[in-house]
N, CA, C and O atoms as a GROMACS GRO file, in nm:
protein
  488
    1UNK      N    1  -4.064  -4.290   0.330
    1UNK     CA    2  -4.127  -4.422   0.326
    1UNK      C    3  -4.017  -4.527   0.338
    1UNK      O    4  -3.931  -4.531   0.250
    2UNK      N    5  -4.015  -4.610   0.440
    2UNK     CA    6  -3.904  -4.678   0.438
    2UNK      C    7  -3.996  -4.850   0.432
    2UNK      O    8  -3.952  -4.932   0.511
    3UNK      N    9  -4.111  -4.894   0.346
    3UNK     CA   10  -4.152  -5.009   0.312
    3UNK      C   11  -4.081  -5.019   0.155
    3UNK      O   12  -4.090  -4.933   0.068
    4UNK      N   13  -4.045  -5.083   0.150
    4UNK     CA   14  -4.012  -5.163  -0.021
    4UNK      C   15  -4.057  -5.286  -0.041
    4UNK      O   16  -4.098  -5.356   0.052
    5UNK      N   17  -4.054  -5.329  -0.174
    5UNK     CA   18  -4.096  -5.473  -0.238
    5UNK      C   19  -3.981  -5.467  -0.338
    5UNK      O   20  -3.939  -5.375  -0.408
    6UNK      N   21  -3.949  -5.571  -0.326
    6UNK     CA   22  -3.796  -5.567  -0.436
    6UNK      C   23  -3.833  -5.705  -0.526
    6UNK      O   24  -3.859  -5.813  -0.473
    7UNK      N   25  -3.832  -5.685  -0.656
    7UNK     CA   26  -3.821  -5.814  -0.758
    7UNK      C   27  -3.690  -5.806  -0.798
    7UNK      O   28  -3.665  -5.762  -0.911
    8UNK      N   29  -3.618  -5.836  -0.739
    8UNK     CA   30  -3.483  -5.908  -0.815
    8UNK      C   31  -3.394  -5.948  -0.913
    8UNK      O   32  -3.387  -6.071  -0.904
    9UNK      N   33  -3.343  -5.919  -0.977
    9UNK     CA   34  -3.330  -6.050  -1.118
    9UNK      C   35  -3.377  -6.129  -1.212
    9UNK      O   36  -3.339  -6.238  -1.256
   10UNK      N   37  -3.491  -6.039  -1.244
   10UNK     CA   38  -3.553  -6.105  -1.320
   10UNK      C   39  -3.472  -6.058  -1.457
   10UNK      O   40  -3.394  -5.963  -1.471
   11UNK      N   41  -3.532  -6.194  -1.588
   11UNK     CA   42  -3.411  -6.216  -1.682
   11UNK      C   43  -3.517  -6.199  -1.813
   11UNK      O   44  -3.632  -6.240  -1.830
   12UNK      N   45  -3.436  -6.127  -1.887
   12UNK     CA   46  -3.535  -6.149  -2.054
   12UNK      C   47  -3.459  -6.083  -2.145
   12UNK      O   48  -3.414  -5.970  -2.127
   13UNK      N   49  -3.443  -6.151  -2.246
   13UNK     CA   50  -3.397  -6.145  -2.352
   13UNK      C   51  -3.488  -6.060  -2.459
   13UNK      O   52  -3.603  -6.081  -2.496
   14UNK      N   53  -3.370  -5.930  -2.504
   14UNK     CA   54  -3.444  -5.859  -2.574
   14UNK      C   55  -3.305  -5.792  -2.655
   14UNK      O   56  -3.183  -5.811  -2.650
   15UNK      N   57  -3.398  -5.702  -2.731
   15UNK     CA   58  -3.255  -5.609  -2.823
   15UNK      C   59  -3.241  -5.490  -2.834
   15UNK      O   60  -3.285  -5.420  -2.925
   16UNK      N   61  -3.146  -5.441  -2.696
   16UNK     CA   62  -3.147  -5.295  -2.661
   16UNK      C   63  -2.944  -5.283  -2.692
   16UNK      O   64  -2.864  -5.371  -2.658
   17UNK      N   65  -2.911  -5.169  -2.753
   17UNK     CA   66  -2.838  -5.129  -2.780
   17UNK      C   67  -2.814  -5.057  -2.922
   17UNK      O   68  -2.895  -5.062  -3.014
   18UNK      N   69  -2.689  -4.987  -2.927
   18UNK     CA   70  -2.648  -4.883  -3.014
   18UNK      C   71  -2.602  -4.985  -3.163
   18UNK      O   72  -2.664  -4.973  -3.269
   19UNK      N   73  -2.517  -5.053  -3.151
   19UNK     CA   74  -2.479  -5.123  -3.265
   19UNK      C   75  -2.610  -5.212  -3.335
   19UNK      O   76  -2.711  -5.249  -3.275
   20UNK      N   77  -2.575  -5.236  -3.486
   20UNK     CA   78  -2.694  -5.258  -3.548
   20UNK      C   79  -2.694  -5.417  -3.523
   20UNK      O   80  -2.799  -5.466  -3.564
   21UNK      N   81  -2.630  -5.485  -3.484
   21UNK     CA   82  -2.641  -5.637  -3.471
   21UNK      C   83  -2.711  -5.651  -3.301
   21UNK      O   84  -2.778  -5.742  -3.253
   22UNK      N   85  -2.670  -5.538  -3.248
   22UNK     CA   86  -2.763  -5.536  -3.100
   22UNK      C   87  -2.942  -5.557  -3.130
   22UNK      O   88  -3.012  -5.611  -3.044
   23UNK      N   89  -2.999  -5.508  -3.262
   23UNK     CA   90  -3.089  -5.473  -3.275
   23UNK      C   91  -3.178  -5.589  -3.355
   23UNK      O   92  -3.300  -5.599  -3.367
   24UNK      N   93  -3.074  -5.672  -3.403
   24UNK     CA   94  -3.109  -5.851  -3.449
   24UNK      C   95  -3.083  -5.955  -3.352
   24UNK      O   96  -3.145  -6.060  -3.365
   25UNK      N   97  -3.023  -5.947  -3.281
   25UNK     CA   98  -2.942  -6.094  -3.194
   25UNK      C   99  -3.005  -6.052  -3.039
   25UNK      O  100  -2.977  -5.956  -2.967
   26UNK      N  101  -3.081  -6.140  -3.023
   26UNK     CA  102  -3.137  -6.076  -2.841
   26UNK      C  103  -3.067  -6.129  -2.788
   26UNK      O  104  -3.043  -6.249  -2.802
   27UNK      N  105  -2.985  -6.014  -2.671
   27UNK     CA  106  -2.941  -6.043  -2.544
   27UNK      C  107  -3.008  -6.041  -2.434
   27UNK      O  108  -3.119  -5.996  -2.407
   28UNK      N  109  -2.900  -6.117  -2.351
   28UNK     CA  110  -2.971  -6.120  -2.197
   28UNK      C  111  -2.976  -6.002  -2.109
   28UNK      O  112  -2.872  -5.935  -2.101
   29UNK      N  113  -3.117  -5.950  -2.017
   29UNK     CA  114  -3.114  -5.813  -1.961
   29UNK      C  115  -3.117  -5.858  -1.817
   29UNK      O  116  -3.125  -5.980  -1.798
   30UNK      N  117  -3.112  -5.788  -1.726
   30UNK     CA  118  -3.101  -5.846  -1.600
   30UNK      C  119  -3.203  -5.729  -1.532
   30UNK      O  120  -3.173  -5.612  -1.553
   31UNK      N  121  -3.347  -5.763  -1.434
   31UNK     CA  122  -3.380  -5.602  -1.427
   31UNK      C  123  -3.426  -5.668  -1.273
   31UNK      O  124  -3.471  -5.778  -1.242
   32UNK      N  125  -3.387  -5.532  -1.185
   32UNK     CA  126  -3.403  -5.516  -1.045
   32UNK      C  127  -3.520  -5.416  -1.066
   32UNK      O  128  -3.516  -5.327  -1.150
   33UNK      N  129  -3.629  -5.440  -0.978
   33UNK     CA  130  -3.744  -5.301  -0.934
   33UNK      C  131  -3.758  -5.259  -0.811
   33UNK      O  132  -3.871  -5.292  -0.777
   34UNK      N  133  -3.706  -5.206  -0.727
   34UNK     CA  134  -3.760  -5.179  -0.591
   34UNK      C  135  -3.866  -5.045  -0.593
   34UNK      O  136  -3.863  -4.932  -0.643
   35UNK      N  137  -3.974  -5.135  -0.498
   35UNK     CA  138  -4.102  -5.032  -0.516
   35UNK      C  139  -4.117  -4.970  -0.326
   35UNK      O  140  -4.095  -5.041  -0.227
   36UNK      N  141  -4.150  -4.854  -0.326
   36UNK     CA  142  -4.151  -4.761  -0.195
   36UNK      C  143  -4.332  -4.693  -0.186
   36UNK      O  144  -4.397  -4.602  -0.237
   37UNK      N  145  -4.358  -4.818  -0.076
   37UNK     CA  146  -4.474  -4.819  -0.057
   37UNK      C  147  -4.551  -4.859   0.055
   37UNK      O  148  -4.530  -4.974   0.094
   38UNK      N  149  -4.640  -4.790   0.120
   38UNK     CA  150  -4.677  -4.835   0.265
   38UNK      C  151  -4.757  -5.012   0.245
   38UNK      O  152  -4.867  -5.037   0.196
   39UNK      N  153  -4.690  -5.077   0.282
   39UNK     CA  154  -4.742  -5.226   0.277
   39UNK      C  155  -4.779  -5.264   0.444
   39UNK      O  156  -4.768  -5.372   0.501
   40UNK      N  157  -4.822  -5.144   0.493
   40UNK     CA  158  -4.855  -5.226   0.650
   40UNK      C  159  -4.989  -5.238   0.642
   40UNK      O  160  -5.028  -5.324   0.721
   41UNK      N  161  -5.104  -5.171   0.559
   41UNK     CA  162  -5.218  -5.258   0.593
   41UNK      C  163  -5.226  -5.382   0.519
   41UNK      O  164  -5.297  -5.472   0.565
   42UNK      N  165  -5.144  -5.406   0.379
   42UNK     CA  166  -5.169  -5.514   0.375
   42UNK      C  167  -5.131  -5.625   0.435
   42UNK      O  168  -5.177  -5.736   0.408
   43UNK      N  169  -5.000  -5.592   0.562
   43UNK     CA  170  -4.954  -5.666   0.612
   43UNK      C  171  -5.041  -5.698   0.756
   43UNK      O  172  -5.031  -5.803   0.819
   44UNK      N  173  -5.120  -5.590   0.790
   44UNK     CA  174  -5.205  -5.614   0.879
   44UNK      C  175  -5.320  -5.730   0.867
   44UNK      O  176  -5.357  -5.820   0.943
   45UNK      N  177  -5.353  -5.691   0.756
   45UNK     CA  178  -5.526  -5.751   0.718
   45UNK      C  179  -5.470  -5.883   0.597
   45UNK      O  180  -5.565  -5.915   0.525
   46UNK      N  181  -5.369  -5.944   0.572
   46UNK     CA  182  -5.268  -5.993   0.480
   46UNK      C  183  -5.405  -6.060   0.383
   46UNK      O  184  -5.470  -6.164   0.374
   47UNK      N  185  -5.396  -5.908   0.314
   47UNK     CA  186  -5.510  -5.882   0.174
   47UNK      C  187  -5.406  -5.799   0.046
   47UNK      O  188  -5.355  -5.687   0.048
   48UNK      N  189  -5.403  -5.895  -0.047
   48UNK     CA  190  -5.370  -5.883  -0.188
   48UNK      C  191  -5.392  -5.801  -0.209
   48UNK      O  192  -5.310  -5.747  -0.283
   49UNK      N  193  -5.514  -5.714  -0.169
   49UNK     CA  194  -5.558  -5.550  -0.270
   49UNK      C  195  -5.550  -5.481  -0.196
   49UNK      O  196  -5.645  -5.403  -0.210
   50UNK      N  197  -5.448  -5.435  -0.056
   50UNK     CA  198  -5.414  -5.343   0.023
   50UNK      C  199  -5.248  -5.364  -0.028
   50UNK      O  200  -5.162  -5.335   0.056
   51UNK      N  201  -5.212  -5.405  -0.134
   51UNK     CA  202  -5.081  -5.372  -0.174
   51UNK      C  203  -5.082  -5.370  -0.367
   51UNK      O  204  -5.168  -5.338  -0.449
   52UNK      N  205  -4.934  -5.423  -0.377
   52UNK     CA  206  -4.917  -5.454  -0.485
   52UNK      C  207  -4.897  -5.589  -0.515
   52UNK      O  208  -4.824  -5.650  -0.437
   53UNK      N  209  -4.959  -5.669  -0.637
   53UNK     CA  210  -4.913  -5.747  -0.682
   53UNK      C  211  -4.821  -5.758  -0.793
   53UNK      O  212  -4.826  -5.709  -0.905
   54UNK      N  213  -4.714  -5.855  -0.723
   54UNK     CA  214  -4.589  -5.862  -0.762
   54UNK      C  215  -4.542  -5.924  -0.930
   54UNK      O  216  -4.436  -5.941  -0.990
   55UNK      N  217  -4.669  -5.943  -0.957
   55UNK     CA  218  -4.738  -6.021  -1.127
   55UNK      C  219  -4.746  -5.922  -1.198
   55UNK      O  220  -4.705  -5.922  -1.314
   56UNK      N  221  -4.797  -5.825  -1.146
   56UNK     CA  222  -4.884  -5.722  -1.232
   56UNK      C  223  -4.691  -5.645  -1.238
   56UNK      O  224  -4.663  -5.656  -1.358
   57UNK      N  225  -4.598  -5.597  -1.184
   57UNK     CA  226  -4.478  -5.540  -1.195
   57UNK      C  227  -4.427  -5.632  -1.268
   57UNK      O  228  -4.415  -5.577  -1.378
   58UNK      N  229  -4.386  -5.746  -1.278
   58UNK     CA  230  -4.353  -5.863  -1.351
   58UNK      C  231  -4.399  -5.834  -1.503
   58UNK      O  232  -4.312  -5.861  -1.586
   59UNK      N  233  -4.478  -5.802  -1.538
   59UNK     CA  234  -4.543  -5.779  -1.648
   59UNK      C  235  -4.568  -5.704  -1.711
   59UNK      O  236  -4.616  -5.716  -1.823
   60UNK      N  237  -4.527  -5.549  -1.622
   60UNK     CA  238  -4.512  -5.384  -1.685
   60UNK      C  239  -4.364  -5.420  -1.725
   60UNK      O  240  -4.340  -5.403  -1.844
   61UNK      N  241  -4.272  -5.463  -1.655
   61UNK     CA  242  -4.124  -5.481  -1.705
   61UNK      C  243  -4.075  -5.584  -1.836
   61UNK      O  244  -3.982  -5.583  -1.918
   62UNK      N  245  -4.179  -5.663  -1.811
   62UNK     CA  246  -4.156  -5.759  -1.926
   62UNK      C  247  -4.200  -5.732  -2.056
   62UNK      O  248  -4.174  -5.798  -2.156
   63UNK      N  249  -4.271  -5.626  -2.047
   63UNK     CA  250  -4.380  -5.572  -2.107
   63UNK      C  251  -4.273  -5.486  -2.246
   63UNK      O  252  -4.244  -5.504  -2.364
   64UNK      N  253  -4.248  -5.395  -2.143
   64UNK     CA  254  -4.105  -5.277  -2.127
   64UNK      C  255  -3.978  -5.320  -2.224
   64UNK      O  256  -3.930  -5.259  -2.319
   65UNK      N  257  -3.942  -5.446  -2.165
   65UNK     CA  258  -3.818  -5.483  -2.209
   65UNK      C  259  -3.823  -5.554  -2.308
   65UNK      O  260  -3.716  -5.557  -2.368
   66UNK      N  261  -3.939  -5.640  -2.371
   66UNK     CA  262  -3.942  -5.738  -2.468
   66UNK      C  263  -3.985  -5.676  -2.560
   66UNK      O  264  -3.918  -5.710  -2.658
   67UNK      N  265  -4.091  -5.572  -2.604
   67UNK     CA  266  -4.184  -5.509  -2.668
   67UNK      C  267  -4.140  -5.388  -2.759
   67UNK      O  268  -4.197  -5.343  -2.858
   68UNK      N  269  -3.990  -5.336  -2.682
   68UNK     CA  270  -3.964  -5.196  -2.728
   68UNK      C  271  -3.785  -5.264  -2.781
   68UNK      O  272  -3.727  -5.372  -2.784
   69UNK      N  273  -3.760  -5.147  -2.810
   69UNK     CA  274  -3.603  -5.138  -2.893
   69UNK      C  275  -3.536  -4.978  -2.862
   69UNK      O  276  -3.579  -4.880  -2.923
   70UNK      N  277  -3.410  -4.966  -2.744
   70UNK     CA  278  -3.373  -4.879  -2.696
   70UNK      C  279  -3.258  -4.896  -2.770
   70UNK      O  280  -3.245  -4.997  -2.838
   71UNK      N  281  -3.144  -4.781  -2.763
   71UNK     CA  282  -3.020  -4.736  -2.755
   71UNK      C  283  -2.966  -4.785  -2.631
   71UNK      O  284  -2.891  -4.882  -2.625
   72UNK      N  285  -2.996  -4.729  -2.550
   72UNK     CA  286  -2.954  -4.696  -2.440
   72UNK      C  287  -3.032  -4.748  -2.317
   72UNK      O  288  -3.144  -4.705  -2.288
   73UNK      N  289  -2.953  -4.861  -2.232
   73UNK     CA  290  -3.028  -4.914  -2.119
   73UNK      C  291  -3.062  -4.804  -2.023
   73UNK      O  292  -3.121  -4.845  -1.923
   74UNK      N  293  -3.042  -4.679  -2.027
   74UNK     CA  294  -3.076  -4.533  -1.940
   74UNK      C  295  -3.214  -4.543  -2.006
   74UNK      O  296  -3.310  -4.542  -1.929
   75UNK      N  297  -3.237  -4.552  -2.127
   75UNK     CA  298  -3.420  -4.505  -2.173
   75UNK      C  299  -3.494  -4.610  -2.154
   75UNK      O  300  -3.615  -4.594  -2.136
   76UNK      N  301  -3.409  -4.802  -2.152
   76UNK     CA  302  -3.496  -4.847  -2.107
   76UNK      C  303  -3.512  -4.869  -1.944
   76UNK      O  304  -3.615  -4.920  -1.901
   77UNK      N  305  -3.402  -4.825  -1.851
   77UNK     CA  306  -3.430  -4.812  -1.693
   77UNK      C  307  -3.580  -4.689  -1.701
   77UNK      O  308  -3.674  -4.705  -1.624
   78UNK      N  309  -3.579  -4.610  -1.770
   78UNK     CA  310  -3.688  -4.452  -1.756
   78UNK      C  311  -3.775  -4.510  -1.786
   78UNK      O  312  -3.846  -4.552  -1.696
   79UNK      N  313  -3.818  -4.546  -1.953
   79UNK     CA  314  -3.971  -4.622  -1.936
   79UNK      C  315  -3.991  -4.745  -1.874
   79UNK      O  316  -4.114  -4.752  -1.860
   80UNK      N  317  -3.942  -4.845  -1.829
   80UNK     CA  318  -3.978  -4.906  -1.717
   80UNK      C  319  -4.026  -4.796  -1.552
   80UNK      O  320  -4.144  -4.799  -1.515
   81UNK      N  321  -3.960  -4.741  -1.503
   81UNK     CA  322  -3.953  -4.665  -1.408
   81UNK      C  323  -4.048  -4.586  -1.439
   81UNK      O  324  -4.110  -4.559  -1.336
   82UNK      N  325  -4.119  -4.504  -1.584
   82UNK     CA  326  -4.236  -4.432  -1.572
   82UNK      C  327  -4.371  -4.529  -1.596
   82UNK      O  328  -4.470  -4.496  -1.530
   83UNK      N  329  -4.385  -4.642  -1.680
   83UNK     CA  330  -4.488  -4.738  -1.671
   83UNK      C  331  -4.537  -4.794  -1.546
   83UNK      O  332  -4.652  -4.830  -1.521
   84UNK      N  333  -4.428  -4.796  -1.465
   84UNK     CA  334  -4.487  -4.834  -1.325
   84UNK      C  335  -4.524  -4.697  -1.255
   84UNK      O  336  -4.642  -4.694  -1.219
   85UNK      N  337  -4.489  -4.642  -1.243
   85UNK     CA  338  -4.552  -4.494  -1.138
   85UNK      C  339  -4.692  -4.489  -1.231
   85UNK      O  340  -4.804  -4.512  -1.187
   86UNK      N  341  -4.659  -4.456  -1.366
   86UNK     CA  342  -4.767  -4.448  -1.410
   86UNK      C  343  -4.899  -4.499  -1.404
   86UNK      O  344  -5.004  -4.444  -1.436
   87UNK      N  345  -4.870  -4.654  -1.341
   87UNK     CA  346  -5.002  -4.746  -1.354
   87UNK      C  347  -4.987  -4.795  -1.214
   87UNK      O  348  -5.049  -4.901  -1.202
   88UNK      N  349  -4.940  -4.767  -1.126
   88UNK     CA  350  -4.954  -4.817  -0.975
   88UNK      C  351  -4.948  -4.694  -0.928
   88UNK      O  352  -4.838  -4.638  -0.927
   89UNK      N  353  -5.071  -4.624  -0.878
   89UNK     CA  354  -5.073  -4.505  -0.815
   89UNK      C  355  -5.029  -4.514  -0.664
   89UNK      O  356  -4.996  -4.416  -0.596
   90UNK      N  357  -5.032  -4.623  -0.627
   90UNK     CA  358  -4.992  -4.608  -0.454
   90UNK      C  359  -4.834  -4.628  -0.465
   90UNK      O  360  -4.780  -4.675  -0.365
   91UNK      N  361  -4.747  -4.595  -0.582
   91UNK     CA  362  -4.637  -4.649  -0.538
   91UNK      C  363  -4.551  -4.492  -0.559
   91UNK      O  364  -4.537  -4.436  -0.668
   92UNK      N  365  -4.513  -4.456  -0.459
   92UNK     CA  366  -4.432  -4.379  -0.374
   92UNK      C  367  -4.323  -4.331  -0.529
   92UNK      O  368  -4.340  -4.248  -0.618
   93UNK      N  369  -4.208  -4.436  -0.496
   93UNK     CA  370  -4.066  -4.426  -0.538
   93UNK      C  371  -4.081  -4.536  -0.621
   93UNK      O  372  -4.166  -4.620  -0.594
   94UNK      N  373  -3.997  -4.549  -0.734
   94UNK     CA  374  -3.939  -4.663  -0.795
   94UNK      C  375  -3.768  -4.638  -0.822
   94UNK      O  376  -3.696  -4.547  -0.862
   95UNK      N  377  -3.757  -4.757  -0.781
   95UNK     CA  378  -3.608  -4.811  -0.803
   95UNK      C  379  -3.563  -4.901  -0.935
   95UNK      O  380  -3.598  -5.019  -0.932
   96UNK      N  381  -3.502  -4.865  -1.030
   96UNK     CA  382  -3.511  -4.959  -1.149
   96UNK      C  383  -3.299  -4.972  -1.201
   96UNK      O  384  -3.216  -4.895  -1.248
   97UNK      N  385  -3.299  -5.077  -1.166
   97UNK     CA  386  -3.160  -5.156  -1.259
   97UNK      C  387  -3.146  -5.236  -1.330
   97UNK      O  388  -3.182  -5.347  -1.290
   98UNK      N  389  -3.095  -5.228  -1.452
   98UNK     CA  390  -3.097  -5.298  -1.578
   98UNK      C  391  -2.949  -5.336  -1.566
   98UNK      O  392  -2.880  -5.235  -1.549
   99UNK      N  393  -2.867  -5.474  -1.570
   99UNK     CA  394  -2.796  -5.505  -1.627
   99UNK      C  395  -2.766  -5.575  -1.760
   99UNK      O  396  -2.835  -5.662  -1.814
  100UNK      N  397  -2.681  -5.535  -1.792
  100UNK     CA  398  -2.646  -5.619  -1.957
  100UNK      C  399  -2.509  -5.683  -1.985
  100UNK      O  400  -2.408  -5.649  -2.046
  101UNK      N  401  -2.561  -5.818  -1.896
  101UNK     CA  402  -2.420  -5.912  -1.900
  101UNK      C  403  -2.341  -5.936  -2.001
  101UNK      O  404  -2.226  -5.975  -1.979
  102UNK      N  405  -2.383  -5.919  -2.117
  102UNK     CA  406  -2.307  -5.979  -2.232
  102UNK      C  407  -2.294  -5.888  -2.316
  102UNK      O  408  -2.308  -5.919  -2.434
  103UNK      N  409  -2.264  -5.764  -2.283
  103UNK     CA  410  -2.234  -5.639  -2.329
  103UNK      C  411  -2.051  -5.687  -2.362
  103UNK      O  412  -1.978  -5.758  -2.292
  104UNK      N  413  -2.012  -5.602  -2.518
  104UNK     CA  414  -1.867  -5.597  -2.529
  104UNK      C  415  -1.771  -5.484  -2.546
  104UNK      O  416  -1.779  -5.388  -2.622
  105UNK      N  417  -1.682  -5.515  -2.463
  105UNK     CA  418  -1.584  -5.378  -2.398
  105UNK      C  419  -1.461  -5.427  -2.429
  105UNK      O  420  -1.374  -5.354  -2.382
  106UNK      N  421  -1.432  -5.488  -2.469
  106UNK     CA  422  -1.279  -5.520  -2.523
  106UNK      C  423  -1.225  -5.592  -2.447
  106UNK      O  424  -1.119  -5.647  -2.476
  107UNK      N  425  -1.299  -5.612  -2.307
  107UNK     CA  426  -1.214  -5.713  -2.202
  107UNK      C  427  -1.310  -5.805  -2.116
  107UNK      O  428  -1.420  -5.831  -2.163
  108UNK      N  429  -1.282  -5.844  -2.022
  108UNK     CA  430  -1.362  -5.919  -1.935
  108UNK      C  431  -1.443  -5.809  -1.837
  108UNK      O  432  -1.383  -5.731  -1.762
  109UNK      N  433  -1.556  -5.813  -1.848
  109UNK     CA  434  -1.674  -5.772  -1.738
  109UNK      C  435  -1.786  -5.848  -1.700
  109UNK      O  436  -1.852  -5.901  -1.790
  110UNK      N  437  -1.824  -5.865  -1.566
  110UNK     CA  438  -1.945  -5.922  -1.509
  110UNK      C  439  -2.131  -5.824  -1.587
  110UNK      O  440  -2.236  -5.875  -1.625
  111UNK      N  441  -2.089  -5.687  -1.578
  111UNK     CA  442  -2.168  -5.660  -1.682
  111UNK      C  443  -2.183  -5.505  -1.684
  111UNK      O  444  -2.114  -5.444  -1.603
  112UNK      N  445  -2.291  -5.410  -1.792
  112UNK     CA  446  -2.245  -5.266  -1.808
  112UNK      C  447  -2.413  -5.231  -1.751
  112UNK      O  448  -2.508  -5.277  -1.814
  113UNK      N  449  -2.429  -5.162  -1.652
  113UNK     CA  450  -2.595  -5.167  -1.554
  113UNK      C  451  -2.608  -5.038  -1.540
  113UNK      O  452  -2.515  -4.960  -1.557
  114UNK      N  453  -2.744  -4.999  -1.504
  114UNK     CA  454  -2.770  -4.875  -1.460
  114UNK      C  455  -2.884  -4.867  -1.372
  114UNK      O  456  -2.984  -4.933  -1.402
  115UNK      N  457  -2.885  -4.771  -1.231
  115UNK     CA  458  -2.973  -4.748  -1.178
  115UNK      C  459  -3.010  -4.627  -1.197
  115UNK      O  460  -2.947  -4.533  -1.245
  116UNK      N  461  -3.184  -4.638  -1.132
  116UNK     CA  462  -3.246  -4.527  -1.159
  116UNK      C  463  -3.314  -4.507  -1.007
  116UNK      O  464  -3.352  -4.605  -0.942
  117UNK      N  465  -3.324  -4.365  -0.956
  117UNK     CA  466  -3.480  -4.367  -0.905
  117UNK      C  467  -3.581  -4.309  -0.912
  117UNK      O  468  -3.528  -4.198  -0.915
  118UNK      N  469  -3.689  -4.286  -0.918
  118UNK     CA  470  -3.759  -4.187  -1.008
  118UNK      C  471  -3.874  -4.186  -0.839
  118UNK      O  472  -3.892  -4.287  -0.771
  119UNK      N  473  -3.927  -4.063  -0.812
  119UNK     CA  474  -4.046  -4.043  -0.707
  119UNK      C  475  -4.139  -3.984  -0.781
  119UNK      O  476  -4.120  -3.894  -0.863
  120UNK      N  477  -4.250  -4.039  -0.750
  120UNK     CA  478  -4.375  -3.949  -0.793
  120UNK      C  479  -4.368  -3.806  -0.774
  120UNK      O  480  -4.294  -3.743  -0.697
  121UNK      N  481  -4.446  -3.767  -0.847
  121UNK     CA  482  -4.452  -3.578  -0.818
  121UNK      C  483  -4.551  -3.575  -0.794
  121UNK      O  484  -4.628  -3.600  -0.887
  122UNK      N  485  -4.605  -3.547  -0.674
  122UNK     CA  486  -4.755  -3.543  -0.570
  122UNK      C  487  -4.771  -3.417  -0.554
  122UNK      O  488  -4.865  -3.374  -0.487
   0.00000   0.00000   0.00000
């Protein structure tokens, strides 16, 4: 399948990490979704319910990231990445990256991220 829908950068503040002050003080998350999905009839017939709406992903992630309390941005890239397969059956592949800009490493970094991709099992 070479159609995608990519949401970008979207930003939300939540409290994912190992240290116990990670788990009081919300940081900033950074989350990429790319979704792998035939979008040509909706691009044919340019009808909202021959695809995905890009609200409804907006809102499994926000959902995801504000709601829960991870260790590890790997478990929250997975349940993001399984909430969506899970609840958008036409979607192929998901692509999921979490960055965490304000992560501390002893030195200067832009930030500590992880991708995922997860395919349906059909």
């Amino acid at each position: 399948m070479s159609d995608r829908i990519v949401l970008s950068g979207m930003v939300f503040q939540a409290r994912h990490g190992v240290h116990d002050w990670e788990k009081v003080q919300a940081q900033r998350f950074e989350v990429d979704v790319e979704l792998a999905l035939d979008v040509q009839p909706a691009g044919l017939d340019d009808d909202l319910t021959r695809t995905i709406d890009y609200g409804a992903i907006y809102q499994v992630t926000c959902q995801v990231v504000e709601s829960t309390t991870f260790n590890l941005i790997e478990a929250l890239a997975e349940a993001i990445a399984h909430e969506v397969l899970n609840e958008h059956a036409q979607v192929d592949e998901v692509v999921v990256r979490v960055r965490k800009p304000e992560v501390r490493l002893g030195g200067p970094l832009a930030y500590a991220g992880v991708e995922i991709r997860r395919v349906r099992n059909r």
